[in-house]
N, C-alpha and C positions, 0 to 999 in steps of 0.2 A: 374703318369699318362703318360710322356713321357715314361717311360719304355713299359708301355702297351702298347702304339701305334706302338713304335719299334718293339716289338714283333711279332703284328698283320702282320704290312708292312715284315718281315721276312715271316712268315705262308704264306703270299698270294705271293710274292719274289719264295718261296717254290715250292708250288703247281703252278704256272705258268710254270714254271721250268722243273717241273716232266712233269706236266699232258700235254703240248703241244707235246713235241714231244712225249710223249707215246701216245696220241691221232690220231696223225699223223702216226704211225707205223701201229695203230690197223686198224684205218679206210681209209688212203690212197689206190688207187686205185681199192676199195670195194663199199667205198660210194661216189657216184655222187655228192653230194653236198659240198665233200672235194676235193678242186683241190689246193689250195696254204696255204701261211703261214697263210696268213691273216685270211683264213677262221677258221682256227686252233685257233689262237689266239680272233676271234669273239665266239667261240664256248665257252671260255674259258672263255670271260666275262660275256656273259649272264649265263654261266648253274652257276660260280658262285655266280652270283649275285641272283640265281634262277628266273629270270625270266620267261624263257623258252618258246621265241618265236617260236618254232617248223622249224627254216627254215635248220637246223641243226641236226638231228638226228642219233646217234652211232646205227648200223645196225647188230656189232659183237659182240659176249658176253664181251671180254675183255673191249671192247669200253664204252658199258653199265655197266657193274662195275667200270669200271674209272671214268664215266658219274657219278655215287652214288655218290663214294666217292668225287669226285670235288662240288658237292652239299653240305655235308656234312661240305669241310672247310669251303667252301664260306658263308653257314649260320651261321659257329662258327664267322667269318673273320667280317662278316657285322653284324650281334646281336652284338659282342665287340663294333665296332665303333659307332653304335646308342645308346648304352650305354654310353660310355666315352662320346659323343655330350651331353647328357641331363645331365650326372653328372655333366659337365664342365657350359652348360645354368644353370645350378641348386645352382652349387657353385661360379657364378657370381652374379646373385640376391642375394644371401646368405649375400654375401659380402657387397653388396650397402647396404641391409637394415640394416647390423651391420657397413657399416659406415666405411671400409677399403679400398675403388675402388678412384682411383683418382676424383678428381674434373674437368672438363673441359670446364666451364661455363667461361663467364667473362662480366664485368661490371654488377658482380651480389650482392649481400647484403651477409654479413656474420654475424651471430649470435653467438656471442662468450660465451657459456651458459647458458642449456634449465632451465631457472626459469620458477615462475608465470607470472613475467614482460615479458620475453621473450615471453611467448606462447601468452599474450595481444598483443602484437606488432606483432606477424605472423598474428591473427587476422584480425587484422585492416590493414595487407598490401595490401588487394586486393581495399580497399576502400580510398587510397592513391596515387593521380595521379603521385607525383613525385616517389614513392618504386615501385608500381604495376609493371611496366614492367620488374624490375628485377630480373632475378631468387635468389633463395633463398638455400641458404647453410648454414646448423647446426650445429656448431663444439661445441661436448662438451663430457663431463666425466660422466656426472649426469644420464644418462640413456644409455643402452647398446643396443637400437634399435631406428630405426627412426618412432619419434611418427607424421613424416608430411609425407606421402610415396609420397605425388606431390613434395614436396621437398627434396633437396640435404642434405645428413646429412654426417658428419665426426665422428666418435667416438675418443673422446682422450681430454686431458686435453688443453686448448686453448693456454696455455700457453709454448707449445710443438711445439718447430718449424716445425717437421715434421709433425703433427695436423694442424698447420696453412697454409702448403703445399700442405696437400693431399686437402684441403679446397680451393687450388689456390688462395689465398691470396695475389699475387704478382698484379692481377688484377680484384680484387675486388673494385665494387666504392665508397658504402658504408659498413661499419665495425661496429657493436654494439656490446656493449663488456658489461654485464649485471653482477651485484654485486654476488658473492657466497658467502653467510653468513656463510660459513662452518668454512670458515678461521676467526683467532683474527683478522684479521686488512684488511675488505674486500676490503678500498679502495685502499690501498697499493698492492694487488694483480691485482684487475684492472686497474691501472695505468701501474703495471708491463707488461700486457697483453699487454697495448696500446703500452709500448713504443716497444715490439718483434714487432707488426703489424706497426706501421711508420717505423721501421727499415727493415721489408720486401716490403712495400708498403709506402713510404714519399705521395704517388698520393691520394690516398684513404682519406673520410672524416669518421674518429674514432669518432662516440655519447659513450661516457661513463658514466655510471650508479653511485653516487658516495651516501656513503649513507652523508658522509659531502661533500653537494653542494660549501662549499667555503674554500674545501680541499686545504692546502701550494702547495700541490704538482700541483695544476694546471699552478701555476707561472713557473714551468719547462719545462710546455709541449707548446709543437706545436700549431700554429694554427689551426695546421685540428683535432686536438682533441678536442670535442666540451661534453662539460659534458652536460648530461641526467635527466630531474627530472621525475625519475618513477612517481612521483605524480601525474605532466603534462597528462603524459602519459597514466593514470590508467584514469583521470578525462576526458578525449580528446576521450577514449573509452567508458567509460559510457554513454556520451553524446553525442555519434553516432556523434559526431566532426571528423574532416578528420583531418591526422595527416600532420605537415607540417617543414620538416626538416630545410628548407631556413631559417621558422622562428628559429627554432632551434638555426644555427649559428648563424644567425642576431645577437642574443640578447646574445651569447655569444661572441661577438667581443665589441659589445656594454661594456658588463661588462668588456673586457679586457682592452681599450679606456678608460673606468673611473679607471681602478686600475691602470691605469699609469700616468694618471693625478691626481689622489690621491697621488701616489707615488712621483714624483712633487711637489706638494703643499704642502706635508708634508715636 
């Protein structure tokens, strides 16, 4: 496409070139309406841009065939450019709904792949006072278009830092990172996801989906990784219940609190 445009800018480079001072040879001191450069150079942008305000007209035959052909690039010159414009508008949507265009949202939700669980939880974001205001970004591998078009989508496996980039992840505030049963050992995978996202984002509160809720591996993670019970979640929807994140952590700091005092007492 830049080659194109180069091109074009050459062609009208061209015909500028030529057709002013051949313009100027034909019709100077013949037509009354040509007296300086500038008129020359006016004449030159309307006839190619074919507008053709009439205040300008070639009065000698050479003039008038000049006049055609200066018509003739200029409609080749500008049909190019309103094409490359709508290819270029055409292959930017193209992109956003397959999910390639950066991200530039922030203090928005990230959805770290499209399950059932996940599209429940898009759901019920608009009826959730603390998520609702946030805008919403999809990063995932499972689908190759965005199935939310009011939402942000990334295509790519989440576990892809540059997936977790194009998704601007660095200031994201909440992060949910949802189980893919695809893999032997889902929750191992999503742990893994969590820990690339603390490692891009320490700021960000990570909900992770886990399918064992009292997984070893939560003893390794962070406090802003806050583990997920789909159940909650599936049950909180059905019952037109508002969903409510705070409690979320709450009650996983709570459980953190007794497993250290377990750990103690033992």
């Amino acid at each position: 496409m830049t080659k194109r445009v180069k091109f074009l800018l050459y062609v009208a480079l061209g015909s500028l070139v030529v057709s002013c001072p051949l313009f100027w040879i034909f019709e100077a001191g013949t037509n009354e309406s040509v007296n300086n450069g500038f008129d020359v150079f006016w004449w030159w942008v309307v006839t190619s841009a074919t507008v053709g305000y009439g205040d300008i007209v070639p009065i000698t035959w050479p003039g008038r065939t000049l006049c055609m052909l200066t018509i003739c690039v200029g409609f080749f010159i500008y049909a190019n450019f309103v094409a490359i414009i709508a290819e270029s508008v055409h292959a930017f949507l193209d992109r956003r709904r397959r999910g390639s265009v950066q991200v530039k949202v922030r203090d928005h939700i990230v959805l770290c792949e499209y399950t059932a669980i996940a599209d429940e939880l898009i759901q019920a974001i608009p009826g959730c006072p603390e998520l609702a205001p946030h805008p919403v970004v999809i990063v995932t591998g499972l689908v190759s278009m965005n199935p939310y078009p009011q939402h942000h989508f990334v295509s790519g496996v989440p576990i892809n830092p540059a997936a977790l980039r194009l998704a601007n992840i660095e200031h994201a505030k909440y992060v949910f990172i949802f189980a893919n049963l695809r893999f032997a050992d889902p929750d191992v995978k999503t742990m893994h996801i969590a820990s690339r996202v603390v490692m891009l984002n320490p700021k960000a509160t990570v909900f992770v989906e886990l399918i064992e809720p009292d997984n070893d591996l939560l003893e390794y993670a962070p406090d802003c990784v806050v583990p997920l019970s789909s159940r909650e979640l599936i049950m909180s929807v059905l019952r037109d219940k508002k969903l409510d994140p705070s409690e979320w952590m709450a009650r996983a700091q709570t459980q953190r609190s007794r497993a250290v005092v377990d750990t103690y007492a033992g």
